[in-house]
C-alpha positions in Angstrom: 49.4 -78.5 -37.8 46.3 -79.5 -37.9 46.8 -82.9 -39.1 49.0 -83.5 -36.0 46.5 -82.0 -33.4 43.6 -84.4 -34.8 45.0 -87.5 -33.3 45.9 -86.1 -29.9 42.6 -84.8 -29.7 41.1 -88.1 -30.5 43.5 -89.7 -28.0 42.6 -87.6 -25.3 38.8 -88.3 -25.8 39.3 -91.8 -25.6 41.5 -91.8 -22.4 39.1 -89.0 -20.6 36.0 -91.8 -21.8 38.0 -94.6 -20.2 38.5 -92.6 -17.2 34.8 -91.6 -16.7 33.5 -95.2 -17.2 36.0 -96.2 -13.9 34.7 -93.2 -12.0 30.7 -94.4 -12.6 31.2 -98.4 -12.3 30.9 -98.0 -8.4 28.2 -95.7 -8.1 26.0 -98.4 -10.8 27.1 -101.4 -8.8 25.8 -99.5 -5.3 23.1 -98.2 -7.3 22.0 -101.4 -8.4 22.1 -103.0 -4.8 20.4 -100.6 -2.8 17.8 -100.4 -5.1 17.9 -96.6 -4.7 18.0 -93.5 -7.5 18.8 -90.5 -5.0 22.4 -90.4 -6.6 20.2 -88.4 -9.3 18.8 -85.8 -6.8 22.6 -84.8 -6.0 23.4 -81.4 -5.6 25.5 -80.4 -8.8 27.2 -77.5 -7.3 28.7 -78.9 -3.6 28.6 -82.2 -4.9 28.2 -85.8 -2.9 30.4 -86.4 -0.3 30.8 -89.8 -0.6 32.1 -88.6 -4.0 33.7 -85.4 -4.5 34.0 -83.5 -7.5 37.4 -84.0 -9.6 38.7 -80.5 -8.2 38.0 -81.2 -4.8 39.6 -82.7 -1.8 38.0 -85.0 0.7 38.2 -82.4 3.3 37.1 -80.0 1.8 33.7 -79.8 3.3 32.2 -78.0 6.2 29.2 -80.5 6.2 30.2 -83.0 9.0 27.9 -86.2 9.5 26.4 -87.2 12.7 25.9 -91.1 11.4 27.0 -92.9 8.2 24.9 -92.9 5.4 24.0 -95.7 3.4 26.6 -95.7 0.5 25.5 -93.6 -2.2 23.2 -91.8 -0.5 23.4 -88.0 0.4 21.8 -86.9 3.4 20.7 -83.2 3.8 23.0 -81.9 7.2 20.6 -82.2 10.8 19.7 -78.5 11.7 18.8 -79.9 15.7 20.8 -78.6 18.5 22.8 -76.2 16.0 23.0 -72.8 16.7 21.0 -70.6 14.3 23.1 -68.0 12.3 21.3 -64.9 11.9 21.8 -62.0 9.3 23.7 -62.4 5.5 27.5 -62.4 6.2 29.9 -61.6 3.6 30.2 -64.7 0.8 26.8 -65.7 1.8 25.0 -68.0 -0.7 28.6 -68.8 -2.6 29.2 -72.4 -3.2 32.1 -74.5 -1.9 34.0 -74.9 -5.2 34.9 -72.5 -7.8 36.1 -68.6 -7.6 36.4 -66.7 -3.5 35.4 -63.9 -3.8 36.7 -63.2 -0.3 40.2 -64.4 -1.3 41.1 -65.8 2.3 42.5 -69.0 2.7 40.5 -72.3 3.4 42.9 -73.9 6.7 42.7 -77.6 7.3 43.0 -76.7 10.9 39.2 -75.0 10.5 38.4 -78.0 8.7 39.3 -80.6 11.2 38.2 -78.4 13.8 34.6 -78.4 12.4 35.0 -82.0 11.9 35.6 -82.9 14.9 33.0 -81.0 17.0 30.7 -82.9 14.6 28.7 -79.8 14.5 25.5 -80.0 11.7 26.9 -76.3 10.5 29.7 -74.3 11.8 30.3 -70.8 11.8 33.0 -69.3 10.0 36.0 -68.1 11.8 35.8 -64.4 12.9 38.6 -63.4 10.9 36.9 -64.2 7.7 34.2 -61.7 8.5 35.3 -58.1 8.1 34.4 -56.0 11.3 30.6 -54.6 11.0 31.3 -50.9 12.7 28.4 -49.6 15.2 26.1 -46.6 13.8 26.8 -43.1 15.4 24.6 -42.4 18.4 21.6 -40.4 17.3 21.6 -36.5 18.4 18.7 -35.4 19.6 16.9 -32.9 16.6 14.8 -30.1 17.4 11.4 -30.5 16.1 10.2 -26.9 15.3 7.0 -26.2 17.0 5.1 -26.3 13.5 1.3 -26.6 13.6 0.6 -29.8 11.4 -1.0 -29.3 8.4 -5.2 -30.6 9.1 -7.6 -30.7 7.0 -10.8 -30.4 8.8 -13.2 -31.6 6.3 -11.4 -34.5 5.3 -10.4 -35.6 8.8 -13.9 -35.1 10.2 -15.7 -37.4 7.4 -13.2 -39.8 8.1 -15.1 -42.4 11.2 -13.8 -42.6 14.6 -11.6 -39.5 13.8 -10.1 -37.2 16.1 -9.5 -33.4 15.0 -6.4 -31.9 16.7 -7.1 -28.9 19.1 -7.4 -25.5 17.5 -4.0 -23.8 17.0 -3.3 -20.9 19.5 -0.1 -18.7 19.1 1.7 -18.1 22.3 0.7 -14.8 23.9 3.4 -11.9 22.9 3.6 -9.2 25.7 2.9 -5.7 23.8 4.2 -6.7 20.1 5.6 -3.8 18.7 3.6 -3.0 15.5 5.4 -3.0 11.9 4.5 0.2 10.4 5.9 2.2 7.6 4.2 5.4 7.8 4.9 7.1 4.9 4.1 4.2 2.6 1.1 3.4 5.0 0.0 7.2 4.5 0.4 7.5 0.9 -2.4 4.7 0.8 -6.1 5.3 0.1 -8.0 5.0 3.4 -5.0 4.1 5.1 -5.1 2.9 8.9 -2.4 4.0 11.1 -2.1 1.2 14.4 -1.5 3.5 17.6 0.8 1.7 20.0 -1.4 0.4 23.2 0.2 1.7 26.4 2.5 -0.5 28.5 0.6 -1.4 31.6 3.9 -2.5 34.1 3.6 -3.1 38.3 6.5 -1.1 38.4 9.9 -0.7 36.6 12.6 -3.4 37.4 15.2 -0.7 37.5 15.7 3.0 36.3 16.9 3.4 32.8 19.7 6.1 31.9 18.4 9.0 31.4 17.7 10.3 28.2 16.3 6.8 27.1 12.4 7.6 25.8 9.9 5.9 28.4 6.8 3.9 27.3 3.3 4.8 28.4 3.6 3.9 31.9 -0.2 3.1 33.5 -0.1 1.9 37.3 -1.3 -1.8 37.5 -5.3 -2.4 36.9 -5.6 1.1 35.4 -7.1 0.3 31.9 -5.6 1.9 29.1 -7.1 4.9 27.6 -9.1 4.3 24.7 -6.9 5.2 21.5 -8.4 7.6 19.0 -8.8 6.1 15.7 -8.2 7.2 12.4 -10.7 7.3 9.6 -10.6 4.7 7.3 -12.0 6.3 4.4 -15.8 6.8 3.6 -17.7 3.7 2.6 -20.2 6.1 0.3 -17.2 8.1 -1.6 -17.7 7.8 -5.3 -15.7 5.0 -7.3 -15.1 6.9 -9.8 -14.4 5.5 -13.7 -11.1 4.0 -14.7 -10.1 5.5 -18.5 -6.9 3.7 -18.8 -4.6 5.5 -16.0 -6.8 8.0 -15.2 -9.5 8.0 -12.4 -12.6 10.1 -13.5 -15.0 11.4 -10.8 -18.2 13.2 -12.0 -20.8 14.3 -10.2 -23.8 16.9 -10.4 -25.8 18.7 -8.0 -29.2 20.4 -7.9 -30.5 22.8 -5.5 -33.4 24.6 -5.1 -34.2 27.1 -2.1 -35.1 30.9 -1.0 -33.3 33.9 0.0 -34.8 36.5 1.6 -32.0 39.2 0.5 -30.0 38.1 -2.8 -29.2 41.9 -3.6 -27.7 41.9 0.0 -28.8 45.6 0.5 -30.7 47.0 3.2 -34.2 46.2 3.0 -33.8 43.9 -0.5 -36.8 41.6 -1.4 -36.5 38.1 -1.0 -36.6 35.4 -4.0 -36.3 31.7 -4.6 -33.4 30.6 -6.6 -32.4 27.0 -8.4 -28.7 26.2 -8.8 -27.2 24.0 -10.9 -23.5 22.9 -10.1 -21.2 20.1 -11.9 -18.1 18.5 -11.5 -15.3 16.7 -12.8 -12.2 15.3 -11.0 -9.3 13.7 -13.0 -6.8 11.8 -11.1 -3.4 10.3 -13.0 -2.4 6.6 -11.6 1.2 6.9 -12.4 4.0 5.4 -10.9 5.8 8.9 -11.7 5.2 12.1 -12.8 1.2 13.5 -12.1 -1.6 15.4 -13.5 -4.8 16.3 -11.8 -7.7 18.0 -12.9 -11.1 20.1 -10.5 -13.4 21.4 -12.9 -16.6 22.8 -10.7 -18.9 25.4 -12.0 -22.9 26.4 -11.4 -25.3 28.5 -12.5 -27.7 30.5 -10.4 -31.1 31.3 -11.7 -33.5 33.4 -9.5 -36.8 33.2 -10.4 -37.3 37.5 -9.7 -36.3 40.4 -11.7 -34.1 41.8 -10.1 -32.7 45.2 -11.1 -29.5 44.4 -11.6 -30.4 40.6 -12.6 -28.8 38.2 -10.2 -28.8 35.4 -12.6 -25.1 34.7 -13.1 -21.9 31.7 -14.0 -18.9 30.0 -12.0 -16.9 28.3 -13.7 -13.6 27.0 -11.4 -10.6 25.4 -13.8 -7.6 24.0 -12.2 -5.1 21.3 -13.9 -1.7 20.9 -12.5 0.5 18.2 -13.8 4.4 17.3 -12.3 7.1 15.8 -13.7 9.6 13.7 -11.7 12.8 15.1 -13.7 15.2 13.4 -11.0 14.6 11.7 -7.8 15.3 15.1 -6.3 14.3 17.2 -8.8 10.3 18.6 -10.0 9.0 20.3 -12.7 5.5 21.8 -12.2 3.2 23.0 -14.7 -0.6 24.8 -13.3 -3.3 25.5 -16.0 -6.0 27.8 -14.0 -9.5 29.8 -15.6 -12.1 31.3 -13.5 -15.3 32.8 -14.4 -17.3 34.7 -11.9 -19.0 38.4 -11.6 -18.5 41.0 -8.6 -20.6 40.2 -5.6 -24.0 41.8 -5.0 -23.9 45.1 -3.2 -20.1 45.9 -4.1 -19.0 49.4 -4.4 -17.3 48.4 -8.1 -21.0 48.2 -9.5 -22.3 51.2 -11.6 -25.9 52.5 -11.4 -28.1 51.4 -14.0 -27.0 47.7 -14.5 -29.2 45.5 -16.3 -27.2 42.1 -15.2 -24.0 41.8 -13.7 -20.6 41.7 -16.0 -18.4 38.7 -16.3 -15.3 39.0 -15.6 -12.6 36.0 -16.8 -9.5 35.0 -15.4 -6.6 32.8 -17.4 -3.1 32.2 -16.0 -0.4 29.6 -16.1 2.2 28.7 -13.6 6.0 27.2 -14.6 8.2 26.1 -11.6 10.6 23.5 -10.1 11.2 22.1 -7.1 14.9 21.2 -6.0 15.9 19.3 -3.3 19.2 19.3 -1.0 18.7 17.2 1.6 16.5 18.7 4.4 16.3 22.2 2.0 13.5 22.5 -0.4 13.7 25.3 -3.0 10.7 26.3 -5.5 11.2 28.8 -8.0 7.8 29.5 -9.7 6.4 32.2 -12.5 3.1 32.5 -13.7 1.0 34.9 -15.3 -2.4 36.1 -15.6 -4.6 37.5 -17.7 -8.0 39.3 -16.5 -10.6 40.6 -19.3 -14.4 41.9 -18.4 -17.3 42.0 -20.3 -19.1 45.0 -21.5 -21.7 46.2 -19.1 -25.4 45.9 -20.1 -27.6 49.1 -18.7 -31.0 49.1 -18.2 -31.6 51.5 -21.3 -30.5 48.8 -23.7 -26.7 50.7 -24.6 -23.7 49.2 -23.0 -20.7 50.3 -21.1 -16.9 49.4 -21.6 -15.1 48.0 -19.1 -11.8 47.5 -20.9 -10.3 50.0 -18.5 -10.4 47.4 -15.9 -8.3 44.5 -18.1 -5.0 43.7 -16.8 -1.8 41.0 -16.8 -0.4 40.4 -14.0 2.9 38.6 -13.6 5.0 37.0 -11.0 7.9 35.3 -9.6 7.5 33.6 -6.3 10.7 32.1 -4.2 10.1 29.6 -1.6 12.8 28.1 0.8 11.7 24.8 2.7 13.4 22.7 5.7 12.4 19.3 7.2 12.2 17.1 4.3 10.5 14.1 6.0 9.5 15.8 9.1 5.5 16.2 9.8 6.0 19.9 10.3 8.0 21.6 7.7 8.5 25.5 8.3 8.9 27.5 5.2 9.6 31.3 4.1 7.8 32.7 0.8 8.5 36.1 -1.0 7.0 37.2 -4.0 7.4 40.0 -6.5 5.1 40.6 -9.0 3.6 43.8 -11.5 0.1 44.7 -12.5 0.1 46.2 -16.2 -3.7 47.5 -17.6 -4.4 47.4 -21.6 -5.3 50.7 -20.9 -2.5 53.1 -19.7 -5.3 55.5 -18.1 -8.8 54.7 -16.9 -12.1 55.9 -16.6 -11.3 58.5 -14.3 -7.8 59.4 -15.7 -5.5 57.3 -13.4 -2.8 55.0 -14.0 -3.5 52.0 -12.3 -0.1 50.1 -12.9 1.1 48.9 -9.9 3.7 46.4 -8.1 3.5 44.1 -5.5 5.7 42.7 -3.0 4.8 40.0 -0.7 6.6 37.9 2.1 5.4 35.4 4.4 6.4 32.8 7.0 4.3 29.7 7.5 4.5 25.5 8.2 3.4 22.6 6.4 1.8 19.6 8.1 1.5 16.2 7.3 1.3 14.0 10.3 0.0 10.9 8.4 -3.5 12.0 7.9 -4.2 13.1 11.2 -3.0 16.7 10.6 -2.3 18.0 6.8 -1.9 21.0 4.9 0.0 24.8 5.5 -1.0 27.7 7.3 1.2 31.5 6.8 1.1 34.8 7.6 3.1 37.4 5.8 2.2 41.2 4.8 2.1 42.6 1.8 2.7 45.8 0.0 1.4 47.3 -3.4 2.8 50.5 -5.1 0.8 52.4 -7.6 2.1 54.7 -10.1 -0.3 57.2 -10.0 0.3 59.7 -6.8 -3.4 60.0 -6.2 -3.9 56.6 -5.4 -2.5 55.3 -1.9 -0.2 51.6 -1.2 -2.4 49.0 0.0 -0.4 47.5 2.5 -1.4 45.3 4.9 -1.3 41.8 7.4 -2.2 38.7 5.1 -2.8 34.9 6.3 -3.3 32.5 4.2 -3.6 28.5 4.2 -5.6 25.7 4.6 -5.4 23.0 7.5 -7.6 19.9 7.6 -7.7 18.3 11.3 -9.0 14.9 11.2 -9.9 14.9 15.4 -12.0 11.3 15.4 -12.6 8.2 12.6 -16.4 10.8 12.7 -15.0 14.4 13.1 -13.3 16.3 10.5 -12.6 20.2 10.9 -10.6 22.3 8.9 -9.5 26.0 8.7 -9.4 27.9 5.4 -8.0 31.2 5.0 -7.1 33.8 2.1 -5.8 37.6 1.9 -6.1 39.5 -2.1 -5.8 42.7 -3.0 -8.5 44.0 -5.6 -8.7 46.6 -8.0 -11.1 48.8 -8.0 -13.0 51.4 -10.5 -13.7 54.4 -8.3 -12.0 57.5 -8.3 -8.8 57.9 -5.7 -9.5 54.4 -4.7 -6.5 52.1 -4.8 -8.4 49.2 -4.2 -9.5 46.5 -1.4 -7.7 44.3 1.2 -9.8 41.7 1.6 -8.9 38.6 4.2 -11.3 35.8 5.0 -11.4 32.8 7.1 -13.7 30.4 7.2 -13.9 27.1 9.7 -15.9 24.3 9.4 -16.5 21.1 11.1 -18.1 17.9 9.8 -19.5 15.1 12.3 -21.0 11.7 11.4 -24.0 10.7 13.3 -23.7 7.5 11.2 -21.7 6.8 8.3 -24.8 7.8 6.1 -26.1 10.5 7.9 -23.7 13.5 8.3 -24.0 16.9 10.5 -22.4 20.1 9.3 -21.2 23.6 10.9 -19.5 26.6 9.3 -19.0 29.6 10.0 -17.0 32.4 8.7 -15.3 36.2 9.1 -14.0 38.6 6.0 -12.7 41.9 5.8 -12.8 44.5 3.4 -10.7 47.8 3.6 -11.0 50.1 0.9 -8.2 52.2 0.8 -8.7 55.6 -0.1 -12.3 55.5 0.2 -12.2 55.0 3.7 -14.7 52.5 4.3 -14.1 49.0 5.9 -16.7 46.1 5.4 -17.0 43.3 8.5 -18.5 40.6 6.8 -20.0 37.3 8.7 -21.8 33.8 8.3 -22.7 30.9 10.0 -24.3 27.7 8.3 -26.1 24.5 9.8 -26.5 21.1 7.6 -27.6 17.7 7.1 -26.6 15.0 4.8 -27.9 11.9 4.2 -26.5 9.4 1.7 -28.7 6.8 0.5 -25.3 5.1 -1.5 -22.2 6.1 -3.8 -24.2 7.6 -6.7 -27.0 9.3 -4.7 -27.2 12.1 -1.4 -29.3 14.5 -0.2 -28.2 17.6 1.9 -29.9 20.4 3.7 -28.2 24.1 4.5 -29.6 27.0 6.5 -27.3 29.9 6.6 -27.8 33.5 7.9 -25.6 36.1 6.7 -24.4 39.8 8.1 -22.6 42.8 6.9 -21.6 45.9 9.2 -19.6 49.0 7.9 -18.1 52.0 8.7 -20.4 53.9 6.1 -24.1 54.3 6.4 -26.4 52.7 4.2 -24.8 49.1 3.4 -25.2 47.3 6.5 -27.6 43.8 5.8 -29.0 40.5 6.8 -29.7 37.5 4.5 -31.3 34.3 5.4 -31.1 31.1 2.3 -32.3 27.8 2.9 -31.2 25.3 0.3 -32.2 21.8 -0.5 -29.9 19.9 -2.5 -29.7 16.7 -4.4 -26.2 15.2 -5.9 -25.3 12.7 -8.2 -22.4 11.2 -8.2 -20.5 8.4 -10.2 
């Protein structure tokens, strides 16, 4: 096969030769008499229309030609008095010959029609150009009124620039504040907003009734002044962080003069140095609690005294809670006190060379369940009292074991108002008194039991207002005939009133019943209550008033005790670590009984350190 395809192939070359030599004798010969070489500028995609390429027609040309050219010569189409095409239509660029891409047909009518109007270029038909469809009308977009980004340092180095007016917010008439009180109030320091009053000309029309009305002030009035909260006191201690714990120490020394320490009638007078510290322990927890308030102080007075005054105070208290459920607590209370009976009480023997100690440790166990808007504690605790041997003034000692005792107790506390800034409550109590000693001193059994009841309300109005106040009575039964039931009024509580961001007052008050050592005495209802009001001249410099009532009725010995103070002082704080405070107090006792009445005046400078 490929012997025969060799010759036809070699025959084919020699006729398409032959052919090719024709086609190019005219164009030497004209050529050659014009004298001219443009045939070799010829475009070799259209072609020259004088002589078309082999696979197109003479007619197939949209170039029309206002005048003859010289033959052989292509002349480039006249572009004057033709009408300019503007834009890229479809197939624009494509040449004449070769593939459509458009794939419409080429008409001789448009041909001859361009021909004739001897037009340098003519447009293509309409129909060959597919429709070009109009844009959608542009809606109009809101442009939110967003302040534009400026950089005022950048713009203003720039020269010749022009900074934008400051941004200012359109005025809102009486925004209502966001607030979330009780996260707000949980906060150190926090700052409650008070909503200003609505100052109207009059109301547009009467709203139903029922429907709370605003602070309505008559047009022009201007709106009382609100009273603002405290925002916490720029000289309280920091404190030291150990890990999640916050750990505020402090120490204070005081030095001053008493004219009466015994607080007899007629006692001497004596200056005295006190030396008092402190440690606070505060959990940062995101549940559960523990807290610790460690004070104590020593007194030292520089007279002998018969007995000696010089005594302790040691005050322990840690309570710790643990967040069992959302609506369920378990509290735990670790307690130890250290102190001595008061000078001039009736439970002191003759012949004392210093006054005994007598120590207190107890525990508390409760939980605290809630059901809705009822709050039950159930708490137990129990104590243990113990008191040193008494020294006498002949060098032997005295035991007062007779006077140890354990006390325990169950209290039951029902709550309503979860939420609510005033939460009333009802409290009763049982507990039993049991000695180490069945009998003592004197031959008596001192057991007893006590029963207790009270009514009160808690308050927590977001810092302004915080803490409980009750009254109740009380009743203790002893099981010795000879000795009568102490029963009694008691009020008990502590309310902190925070009246201005400079005024703090508060209102303290506290019913026991003590034991006591003398014969056919039951024991003593004492009540106190104590007020005191703290003012701020200036943050640093801070005035202070107290003043104070107590009661003591012995029952069974028929004498009752009226016992009052008032107090006057100045602190000045020169930072966080370091103040300086000044206290005059005056003192008074009346009785019933002859012989026990007094009057003490103390003076005390004191200096504390805190971190």
């Amino acid at each position: 096969m490929l012997g025969r395809r060799r010759p036809l192939s070699a025959a084919r070359l020699v006729v398409g030769m032959a052919v090719a030599a024709a086609a190019l004798a005219p164009l030497t010969c004209a050529a050659q008499t014009s004298g001219n070489d443009v045939d070799l500028l010829q475009p070799s995609l259209n072609g020259n229309p004088a002589n078309p390429p082999r696979f197109r027609r003479s007619g197939d040309t949209t170039i029309a030609q206002t005048s003859q050219p010289p033959t052989g010569v292509f002349m480039a189409p006249s572009r004057i008095g033709a009408t300019p095409v503007y834009g890229s239509p479809t197939g624009f660029g494509a040449g004449d010959t070769g593939f459509n891409s458009k794939n419409t047909p080429r008409g001789k009518r448009i041909r001859q029609q361009s021909q004739a109007a001897g037009s340098t270029l003519a447009p293509p038909p309409e129909s060959t150009f597919l429709p070009v469809p109009e844009p959608p009308p542009k809606l109009p977009v809101e442009v939110p009124a967003v302040r534009p980004e400026v950089h005022p340092a950048r713009a203003a180095a720039r020269p010749g620039a022009v900074l934008p007016p400051p941004y200012e917010p359109l005025p809102v008439t009486n925004p209502p504040p966001e607030v979330h009180p009780v996260a707000a109030a949980n906060r150190p320091g926090a700052v409650l907003p008070i909503p200003p009053p609505v100052v109207v000309d009059a109301p547009a029309s009467t709203p139903p009734v029922g429907t709370p009305q605003p602070n309505i002030l008559p047009l022009g009035t201007p709106p009382p002044r609100p009273l603002p909260i405290a925002a916490g006191d720029p000289y309280e201690a920091l404190g030291i962080k150990a890990g999640s714990f916050l750990i505020l120490p402090a120490l204070e020394l005081s030095a001053g003069y008493d004219n009466n320490p015994q607080h007899i009638p007629g006692g001497g007078g004596s200056a005295f140095f006190v030396a008092a510290p402190e440690l606070h322990v505060r959990s940062d927890w995101p549940v559960n609690a523990l807290t610790a308030d460690i004070t104590g102080t020593y007194t030292d007075y520089n007279t002998n005294f018969s007995p000696s005054l010089n005594r302790p105070y040691l005050s322990s208290k840690i309570d710790g809670r643990i967040d069992a459920t959302r609506d369920t607590q378990i509290l735990l209370e670790n307690r130890v006190l250290v102190t001595t009976d008061n000078p001039g009480s009736p439970n002191l023997t003759a012949g004392l060379a210093k006054l005994p100690i007598d120590t207190t440790v107890g525990g508390t166990v409760g939980v605290v369940q809630d059901f809705n808007r009822i709050v039950v504690s159930l708490k137990g605790s129990i104590d243990s009292l113990n008191y040193q041997n008494s020294q006498l003034t002949d060098g032997t000692t005295s035991s007062n074991a007779d006077r140890d005792l354990n006390q325990y107790a169950g209290i039951l506390r029902v709550g309503y108002g979860n939420g609510f800034a005033f939460k009333p409550f009802v409290e009763v109590g049982e507990d039993t008194r049991i000695h180490e000693q069945q009998f003592d001193r004197n031959g008596q059994d001192r057991d007893s039991d006590g029963t207790s009841g009270k009514v009160g309300i808690a308050f927590d109005t977001f810092g302004t207002l915080t803490g409980e106040m009750a009254v109740g009575y009380v009743d203790r039964v002893y099981k010795d005939p000879a000795l009568s039931n102490i029963q009694g009024l008691t009020i008990d509580g502590s309310v902190t009133w925070q009246a201005t961001a400079l005024t703090t007052a508060k209102i303290s008050a506290v019913t026991t019943v003590g034991e006591s050592i003398l014969e056919n005495v039951s024991g003593s209802l004492s009540r106190d209550v104590n007020i005191e009001v703290d003012h701020a001249l200036r943050r640093w410099l801070v005035l202070t008033a107290k003043a104070g009532y107590g009661n003591d009725d012995y029952v069974g010995l028929g004498r009752d005790d009226n016992r009052y103070f008032i107090s006057g002082g100045l602190t000045y704080k020169f930072n966080r670590v370091m103040q300086m405070r000044g206290e005059l107090r005056q003192d008074w006792l009346t009785s019933n009984v002859g012989g026990v009445a007094y009057d003490a005046t103390s003076v005390l400078l004191t200096l504390r350190l805190q971190r």
